[in-house]
C-alpha positions in Angstrom: 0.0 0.0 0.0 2.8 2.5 1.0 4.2 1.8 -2.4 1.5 2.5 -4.5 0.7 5.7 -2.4 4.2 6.9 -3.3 3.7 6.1 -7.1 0.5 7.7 -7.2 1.5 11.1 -5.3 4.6 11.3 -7.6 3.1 10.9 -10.2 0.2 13.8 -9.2 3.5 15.8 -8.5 4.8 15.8 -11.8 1.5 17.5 -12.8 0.3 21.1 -11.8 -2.7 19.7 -10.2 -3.2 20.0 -6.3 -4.5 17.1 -4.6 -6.0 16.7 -0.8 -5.5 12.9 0.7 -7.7 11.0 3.1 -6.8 7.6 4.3 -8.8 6.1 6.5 -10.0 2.5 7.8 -13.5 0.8 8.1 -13.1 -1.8 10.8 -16.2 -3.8 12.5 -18.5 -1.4 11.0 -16.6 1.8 12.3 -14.3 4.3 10.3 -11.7 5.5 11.5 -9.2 8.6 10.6 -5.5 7.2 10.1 -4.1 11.1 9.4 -5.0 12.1 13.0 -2.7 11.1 15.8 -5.1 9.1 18.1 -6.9 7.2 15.0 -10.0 9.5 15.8 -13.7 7.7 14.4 -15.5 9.2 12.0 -19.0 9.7 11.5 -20.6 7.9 8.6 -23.9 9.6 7.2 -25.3 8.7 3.8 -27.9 11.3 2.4 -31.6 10.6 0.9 -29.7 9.8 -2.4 -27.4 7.0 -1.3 -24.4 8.8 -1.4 -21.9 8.6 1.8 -19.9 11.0 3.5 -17.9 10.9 5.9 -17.9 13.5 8.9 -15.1 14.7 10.2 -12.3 12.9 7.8 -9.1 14.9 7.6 -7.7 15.9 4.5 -3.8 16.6 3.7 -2.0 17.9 0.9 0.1 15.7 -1.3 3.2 16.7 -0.3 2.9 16.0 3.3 1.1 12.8 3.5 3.8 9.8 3.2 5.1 10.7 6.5 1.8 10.6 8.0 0.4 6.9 6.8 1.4 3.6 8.8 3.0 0.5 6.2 -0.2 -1.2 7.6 -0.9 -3.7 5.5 -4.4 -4.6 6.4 -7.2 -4.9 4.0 -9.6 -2.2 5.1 -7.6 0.8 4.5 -9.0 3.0 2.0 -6.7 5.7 0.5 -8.4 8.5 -0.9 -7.5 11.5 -3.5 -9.1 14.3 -4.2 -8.7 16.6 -7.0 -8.6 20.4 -6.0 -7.4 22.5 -8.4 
């Protein structure tokens, strides 16, 4: 996973667009925030259309990110990128 997260940001970096990360984890039914210190949970709504999101997930730029993420290797990590400008 770490490896593909470092392909995948350098590859953003070669570009000019900015990108905002989330990487979080749904375990036992509960998400939570793998960017914050204390692995905070996050609060899962999903609107009258079906769509989910995710309260209170940080967000971090590109650039800072690799330091941030565990080599976890478990299989309910989800590594998220978002395009911003």
């Amino acid at each position: 996973m770490h490896l593909a997260m470092s392909n995948l940001i350098s590859m953003v970096e070669e570009t000019k667009f900015q990108v905002q990360v989330s990487y979080y984890e749904v375990y036992m039914e509960r998400c939570y925030d793998l960017l914050e210190d204390k692995c905070t949970e996050v609060t899962v709504l999903e609107d009258s259309d079906g769509k989910i999101q995710l309260r209170g997930l940080s967000q971090a730029s590109q650039s800072s990110i690799l330091h941030r993420v565990s080599t976890s290797i478990s299989s309910h990590i989800i590594f998220c990128i978002n395009h911003i400008s």
